[in-house]
PAPADREN-386426 format. One record per residue (C-alpha): x, y, z. Coordinates in steps of 0.5 Angstrom, whole numbers, plus 500, padded with zeros to 3 digits. Layout:
<nodes>
XYZ;...
</nodes>
This chain:
<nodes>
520560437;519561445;525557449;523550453;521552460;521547465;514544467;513542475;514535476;509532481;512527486;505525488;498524486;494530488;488532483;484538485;476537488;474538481;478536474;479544472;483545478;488540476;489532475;496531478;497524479;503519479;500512478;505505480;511510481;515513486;520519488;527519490;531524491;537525487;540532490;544538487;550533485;544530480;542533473;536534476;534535484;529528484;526523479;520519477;521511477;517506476;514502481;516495482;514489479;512483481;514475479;511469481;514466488;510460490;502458489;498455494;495448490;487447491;486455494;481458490;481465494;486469495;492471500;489474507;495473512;502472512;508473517;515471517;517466522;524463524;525463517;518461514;513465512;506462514;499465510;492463510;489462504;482461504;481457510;487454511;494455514;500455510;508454510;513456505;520456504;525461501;525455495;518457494;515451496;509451500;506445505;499446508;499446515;491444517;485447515;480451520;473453521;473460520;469465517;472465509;471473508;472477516;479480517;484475519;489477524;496472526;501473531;508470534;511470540;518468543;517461545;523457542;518453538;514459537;506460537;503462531;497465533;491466529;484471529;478471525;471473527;471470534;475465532;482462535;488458532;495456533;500453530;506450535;508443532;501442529;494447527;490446533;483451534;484454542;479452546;480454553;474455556;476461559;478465552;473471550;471471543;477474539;476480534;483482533;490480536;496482537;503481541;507485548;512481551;510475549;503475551;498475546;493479547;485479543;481485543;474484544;466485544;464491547;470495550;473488553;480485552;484480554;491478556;493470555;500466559;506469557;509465550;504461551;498462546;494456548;492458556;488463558;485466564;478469566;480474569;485477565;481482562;481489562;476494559;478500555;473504559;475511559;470512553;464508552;466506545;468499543;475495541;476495534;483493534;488492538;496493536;503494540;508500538;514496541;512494546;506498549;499494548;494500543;486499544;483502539;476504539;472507535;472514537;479513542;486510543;487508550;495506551;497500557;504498559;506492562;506493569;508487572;501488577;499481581;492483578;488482572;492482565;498486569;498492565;496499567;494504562;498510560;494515557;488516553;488520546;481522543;483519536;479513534;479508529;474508522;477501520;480495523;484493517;487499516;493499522;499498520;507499522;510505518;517507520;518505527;511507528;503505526;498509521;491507521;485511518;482514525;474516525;474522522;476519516;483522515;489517515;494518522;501516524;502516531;507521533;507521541;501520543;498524538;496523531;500527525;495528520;498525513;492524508;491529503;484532501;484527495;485521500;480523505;474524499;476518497;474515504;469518505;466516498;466508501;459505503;462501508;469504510;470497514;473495507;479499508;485494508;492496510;499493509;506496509;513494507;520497506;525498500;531502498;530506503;523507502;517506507;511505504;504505507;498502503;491503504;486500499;479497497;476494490;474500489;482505489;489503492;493509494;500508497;503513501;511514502;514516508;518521503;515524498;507523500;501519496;501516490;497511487;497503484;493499480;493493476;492493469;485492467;483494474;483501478;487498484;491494486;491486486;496486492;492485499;499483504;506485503;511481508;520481508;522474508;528471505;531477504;526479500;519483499;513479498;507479496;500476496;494477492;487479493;484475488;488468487;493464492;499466488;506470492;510474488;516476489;516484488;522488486;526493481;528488476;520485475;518490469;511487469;506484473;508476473;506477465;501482466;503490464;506495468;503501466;508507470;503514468;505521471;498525469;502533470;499539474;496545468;500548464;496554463;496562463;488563463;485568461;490567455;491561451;497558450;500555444;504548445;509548440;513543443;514538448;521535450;520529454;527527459;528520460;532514460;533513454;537508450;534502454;531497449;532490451;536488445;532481444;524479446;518483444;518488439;515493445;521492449;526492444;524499441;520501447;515508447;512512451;504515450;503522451;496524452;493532452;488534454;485542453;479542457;482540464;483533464;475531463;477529456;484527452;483529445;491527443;495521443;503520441;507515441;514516443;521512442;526511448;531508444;533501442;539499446;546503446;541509443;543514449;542520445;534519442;530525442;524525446;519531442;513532440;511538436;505542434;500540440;496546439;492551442;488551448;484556452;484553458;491550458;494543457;494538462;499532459;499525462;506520460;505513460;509507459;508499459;515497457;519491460;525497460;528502465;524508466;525513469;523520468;528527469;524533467;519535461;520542457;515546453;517551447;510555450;506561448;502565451;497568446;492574446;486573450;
</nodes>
């Protein structure tokens, strides 16, 4: 019998064009670097859960804004604006006469009693001691919304934007508009890296500083970049810096003036496939060290790690991810859901989804030696191991794995076992499956695991023979 040989572990989803060149895909997990010290360099873990935080009463939609504020986190939720505190209870602030599906943009600036601004679909609100709709006659419409040096700032129609009073939301001037105009596109949204103003059209990236100048808005603009924006709700912070899906349909992350590429072929197919590319709706956040940007539609979620690259999520029983906003408030990550009013608290000890499961899956690249066919002895399967609950459900006490193959390249899994990790205490479990069969094209293997445990996976080894062609 041939000696276990180390399979590649991939730390990211990349599948090839077609299914033959390789499915590789790391679905609710993620990367992280162990180092030479460990028994292996790096491992796959699952991604973190989610346990009710707070549910907003009498809201039949879901989450579409949330920001942290002196200690609250304010949401709108349908049409309405939301306080909730680090107790999880929650106060509605007001209703508003806003479009129920357009993107909704919100803001705060310095003031001791802070604004907090909101934008949807032309529409403005704020919120400084009650919810009030901003009716200065000289406010444009607003499309998108953002903050410099107090100053709230609308992006607009055509190629205009407009600037407001220094930490007062409420007044506006006529003249204190500017147009983006070194290229003819217009607004799609505007954004602030620190504390420099982004237009971003769709075809360009103008950048403004604030100037102090007597005229007009007071800012100047710096440079311009020939990269534009596909979708509005795609730009988020990452990493000190914004990522967005620029208009040639591949996602950037501005580095300078400049945009890095850092989508794979895979997440440009999957953009490229929507309709309406509009629909692209981002959030970011951070965690143990980790800088998540996600882009998502009905359709496919993926999430990409500052670290280690993309990967995808999903929530069970769907193929994307239920979750629209991700904000830090009250130590915590927490998280919005795109289909119903709840907030959930996301973290390593949630091993669900607030009682729905959690499926960590890892579908390997090929193990092939075409044009021979190999023959798949045996395959041992590195993971924690000993982690049964002890008490609970019967899948948690003595929890499994699924491993699946497929000998036609991934089009069709053909083969199905399931695995112990090992009650409670039982370190020393064996994870191994034995006499897989032969295949001409190779075997591509997908691991899966939906109990409420620990999981975590180190390697897997093949006891692999190549046969005669």
């Amino acid at each position: 019998m041939p000696n276990p040989i180390p399979l590649s572990l991939n730390a990211k989803s990349a599948p090839a064009r077609f299914q033959q060149g390789g499915t590789a895909r790391l679905v609710n997990g993620f990367a992280e670097t162990i180092g030479e010290e460990g028994r292996v360099t790096f491992a796959l873990y699952c991604a973190d859960g989610l346990q009710g935080f707070a549910r907003l009463e009498g809201i039949a939609t879901g989450i579409r804004a949330a920001l942290e504020v002196d200690g609250a986190l304010y949401v709108v939720a349908g049409t309405q604006l939301w306080k909730i505190q680090s107790n999880g209870i929650s106060t509605s602030l007001g209703s508003m006469s806003i479009s129920g599906s357009a993107q909704v943009y919100m803001v705060r600036n310095r003031r001791s009693t802070p604004d907090v601004t909101i934008a949807c679909d032309g529409v403005m609100y704020n919120y400084r001691t009650s919810l009030q709709q901003v009716t200065d006659a000289d406010l444009l419409a607003p499309l998108s919304l953002t903050v410099v040096d107090g100053i709230v700032i609308i992006g607009t129609v055509d190629n205009k934007w407009q600037a407001g009073e220094i930490d007062d939301a409420l007044s506006w001037d006529a003249l204190s508009f500017e147009r983006a105009d070194a290229s003819p596109d217009p607004v799609v949204r505007v954004f602030n890296r620190q504390n420099e103003l982004m237009i971003l059209g769709t075809l360009t990236c103008e950048f403004w500083a604030n100037a102090g100048l007597a005229d007009g808005t007071g800012f100047a603009r710096t440079t311009v970049m020939d990269l534009g924006c596909l979708s509005a709700n795609s730009v988020a912070r990452l990493d000190q810096t914004v990522a967005w899906v620029a208009h040639d349909r591949t996602v950037r992350l501005l580095q300078g003036y400049s945009g890095q590429r850092i989508s794979t072929p895979a997440v440009e197919r999957d953009i490229e496939a929507l309709a309406d590319k509009r629909t692209i709706q981002a959030t970011s956040w951070t965690r143990d060290g980790h800088s998540y940007y996600q882009i998502s539609t009905d359709k496919w979620t993926w999430v990409y790690d500052s670290q280690y690259g993309w990967s995808n999520r999903e929530s069970y029983g769907r193929s994307s991810w239920r979750i629209s906003t991700v904000t830090e408030a009250f130590g915590k990550v927490i998280a919005g859901d795109r289909d119903s009013p709840n907030l959930y608290e996301m973290g390593q000890s949630f091993a669900d989804e607030a009682g729905d499961p959690l499926i960590f899956s890892v579908t390997l690249p090929p193990v092939s030696a075409y044009p021979h066919p190999v023959t798949l002895h045996a395959l041992h399967i590195d993971v924690e191991r000993g982690v049964g609950t002890g008490t609970g459900n019967a899948q948690d006490i003595n929890p499994e794995i699924m491993l699946e193959w497929s000998k036609d390249g991934g089009a069709t899994f053909v083969g199905t076992r399931t695995l112990t990790l090992g009650q409670q205490g039982k370190r020393l479990t064996r994870v191994v499956a034995r006499r897989l069969g032969q295949s001409l094209l190779g075997f591509t293997l997908r691991i899966s695991c939906s109990a409420k445990v620990a999981r975590a996976l180190y390697g897997v080894y093949a006891e692999i023979e190549k046969d005669a062609a």
